[in-house]
C-alpha positions, 0 to 999 in steps of 0.5 A, spaced: 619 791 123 612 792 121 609 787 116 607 792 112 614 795 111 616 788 109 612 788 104 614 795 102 620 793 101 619 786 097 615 791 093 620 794 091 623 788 088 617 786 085 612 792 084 607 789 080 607 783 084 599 781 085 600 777 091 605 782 094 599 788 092 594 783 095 598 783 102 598 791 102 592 793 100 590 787 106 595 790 111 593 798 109 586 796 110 588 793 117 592 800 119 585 804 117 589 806 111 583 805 107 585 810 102 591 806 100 588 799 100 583 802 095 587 804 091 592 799 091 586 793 089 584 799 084 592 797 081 592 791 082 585 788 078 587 794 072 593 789 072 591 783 073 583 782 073 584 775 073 586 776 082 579 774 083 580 774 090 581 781 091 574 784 087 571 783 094 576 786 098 576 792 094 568 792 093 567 793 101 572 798 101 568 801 097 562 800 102 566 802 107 568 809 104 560 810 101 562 809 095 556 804 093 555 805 086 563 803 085 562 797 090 557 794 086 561 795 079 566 792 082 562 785 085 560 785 078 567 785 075 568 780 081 563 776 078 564 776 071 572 774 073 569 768 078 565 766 073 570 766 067 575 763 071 571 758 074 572 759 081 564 758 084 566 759 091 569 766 090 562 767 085 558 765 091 561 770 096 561 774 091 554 775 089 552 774 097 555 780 098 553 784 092 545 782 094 546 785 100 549 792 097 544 793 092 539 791 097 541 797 102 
């Protein structure tokens, strides 16, 4: 079975599961489905915005489908999490990949 299907099925369990939402919005982006992992992010960071880990996933997706205006509202969500939450790491990759967007 494909591990995205495992994942569906773990999610039926657990829908609102955030590393579970993670993994498929991960593995729909890998398939090409970027839809679906748009909008499972979308899910999870309305749900849990303190996920920081996915703000840049959904912010490049964004990219990816020329949506930069809500790429870069989404670093900046991403940011203010990072930063509330003390994460400097994920700030950093965070604002890297913001400056580069604003910039193009």
């Amino acid at each position: 079975m494909e591990r995205i299907e495992k994942i569906k099925q773990m999610l039926e369990t657990l829908p609102n599961d955030a590393f579970l939402l993670h993994a498929f919005a991960l593995e729909s982006k890998k398939i090409g489905n970027l839809i679906d992992a748009r909008d499972t992010f979308m899910r999870l960071l309305e749900n849990q915005p303190d996920y920081v880990g996915s703000y840049y996933h959904l912010a490049a997706i964004l990219q990816e489908l020329n949506q930069t205006s809500e790429a870069i509202e989404w670093y900046e969500k991403g940011m203010n999490a990072a930063k509330k939450a003390g994460d400097t790491h994920t700030f950093n990759e965070l604002r890297a990949a913001y400056d580069e967007c604003i910039d193009l």
